[in-house]
N, C-alpha and C positions, 0 to 999 in steps of 0.2 A: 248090482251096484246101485241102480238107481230106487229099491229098498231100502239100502243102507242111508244112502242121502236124505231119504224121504224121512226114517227115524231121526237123524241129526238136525234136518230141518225142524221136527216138532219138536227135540230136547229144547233147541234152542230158543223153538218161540216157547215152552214152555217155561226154561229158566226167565225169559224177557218176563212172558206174566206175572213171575214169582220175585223178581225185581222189580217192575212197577206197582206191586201193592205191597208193599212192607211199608209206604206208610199207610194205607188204610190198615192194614193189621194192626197199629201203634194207636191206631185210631177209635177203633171198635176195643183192646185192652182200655183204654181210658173211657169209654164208654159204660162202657161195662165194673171198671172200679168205681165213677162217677155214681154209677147208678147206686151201689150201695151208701153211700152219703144221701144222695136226694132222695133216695123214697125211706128214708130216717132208719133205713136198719144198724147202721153201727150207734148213730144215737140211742138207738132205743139197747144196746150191748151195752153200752160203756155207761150209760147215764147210770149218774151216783143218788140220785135222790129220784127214783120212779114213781109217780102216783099211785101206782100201784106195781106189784110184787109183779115178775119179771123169770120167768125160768130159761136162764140163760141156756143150758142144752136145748131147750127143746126150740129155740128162736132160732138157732142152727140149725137143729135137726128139721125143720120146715124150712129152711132158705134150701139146703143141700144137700138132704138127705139122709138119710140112716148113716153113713160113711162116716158125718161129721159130729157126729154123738161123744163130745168130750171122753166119755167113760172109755175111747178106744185109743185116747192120747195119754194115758196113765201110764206108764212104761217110761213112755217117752218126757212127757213130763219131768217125770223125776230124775229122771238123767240131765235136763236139761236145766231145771231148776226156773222150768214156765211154769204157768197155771195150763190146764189143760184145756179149759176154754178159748185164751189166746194162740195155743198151737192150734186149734181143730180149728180158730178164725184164720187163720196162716195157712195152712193145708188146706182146706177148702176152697179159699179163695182162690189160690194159688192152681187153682184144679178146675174150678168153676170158668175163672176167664181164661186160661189155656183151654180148655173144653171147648167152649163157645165159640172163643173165637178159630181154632184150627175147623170148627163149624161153619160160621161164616166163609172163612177163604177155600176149605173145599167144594161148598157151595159153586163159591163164585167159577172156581175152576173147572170143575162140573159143566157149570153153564156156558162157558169160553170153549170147554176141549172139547164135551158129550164124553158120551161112553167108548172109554179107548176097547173094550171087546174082550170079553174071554175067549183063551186058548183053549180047547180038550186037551188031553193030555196025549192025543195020535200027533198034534199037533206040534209039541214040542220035543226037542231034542239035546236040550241042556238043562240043569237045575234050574235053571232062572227065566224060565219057559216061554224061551226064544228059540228059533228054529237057525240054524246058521247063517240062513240069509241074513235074517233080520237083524245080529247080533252084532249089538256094535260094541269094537275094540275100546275097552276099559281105555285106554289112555288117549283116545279121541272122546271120550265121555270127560274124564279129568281135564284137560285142555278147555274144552267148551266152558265148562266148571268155573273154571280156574280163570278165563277169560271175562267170562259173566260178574264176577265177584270184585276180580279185580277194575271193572270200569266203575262198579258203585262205590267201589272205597273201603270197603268192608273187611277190619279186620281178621284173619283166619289164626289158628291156634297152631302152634309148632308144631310139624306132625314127621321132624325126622329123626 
């Protein structure tokens, strides 16, 4: 019993962590879109009159890598009736600060929690490689959940 506690205890200081930084996660996303404005990369995308010639794949393909090479939005493009450039600037981006920032806050949580411990597998005795002590009842996990979510205010999506 006092295993089982022990784990409810950390679920819940860990949802508390994962509530007090959603606004630095909001933080570091506007950091991060900021960024490409101030060090002139979409300037240097969208500008209509360049000093000089400008290869728009390839000013991508060095922000983000091989992924965001226009030539692999053509499908889609045309379904969609974008240029291929402004999808792969959508997709990337969209990729890059999701990336980054689920980087940052695992970081940070890393640095809060350590290393929760690998199981072997003598050690475990359910799919979800918990031992039965340790296993705590699905709906004292949704409860904690569901407690957590609702004291920030936080929307949830209809799920009956």
């Amino acid at each position: 019993m006092d295993s089982e506690m022990s784990r409810i205890s950390q679920l819940e200081a860990s949802l508390t962590f994962i509530a007090e930084h959603h606004v630095s996660f909001h933080e570091n996303v506007t950091q991060l879109l900021s960024s490409l404005i101030q060090d002139g990369f979409l300037q240097s995308l969208f500008d209509k009159t360049p000093s000089k010639p400008v290869d728009k794949a390839q000013l991508l393909i060095d922000r983000f890598g091989e992924a965001a090479d226009p030539a692999n939005f053509t499908l889609q493009a045309q379904a969609t009736n974008i240029q291929p450039t402004t999808l792969s600037l959508l997709f990337s981006t969209a990729l890059y600060v999701s990336s980054r920032s689920w980087e940052n806050f695992a970081s940070k949580y890393y640095m809060t929690f350590g290393d929760m411990g690998d199981l072997g597998d003598s050690d475990t005795d359910d799919e979800l490689g918990e031992t039965s002590a340790q296993a705590l009842d699905k709906d004292e996990i949704h409860r904690i959940i569901d407690a957590k979510i609702s004291n920030l205010g936080l929307q949830t999506p209809n799920t009956a």
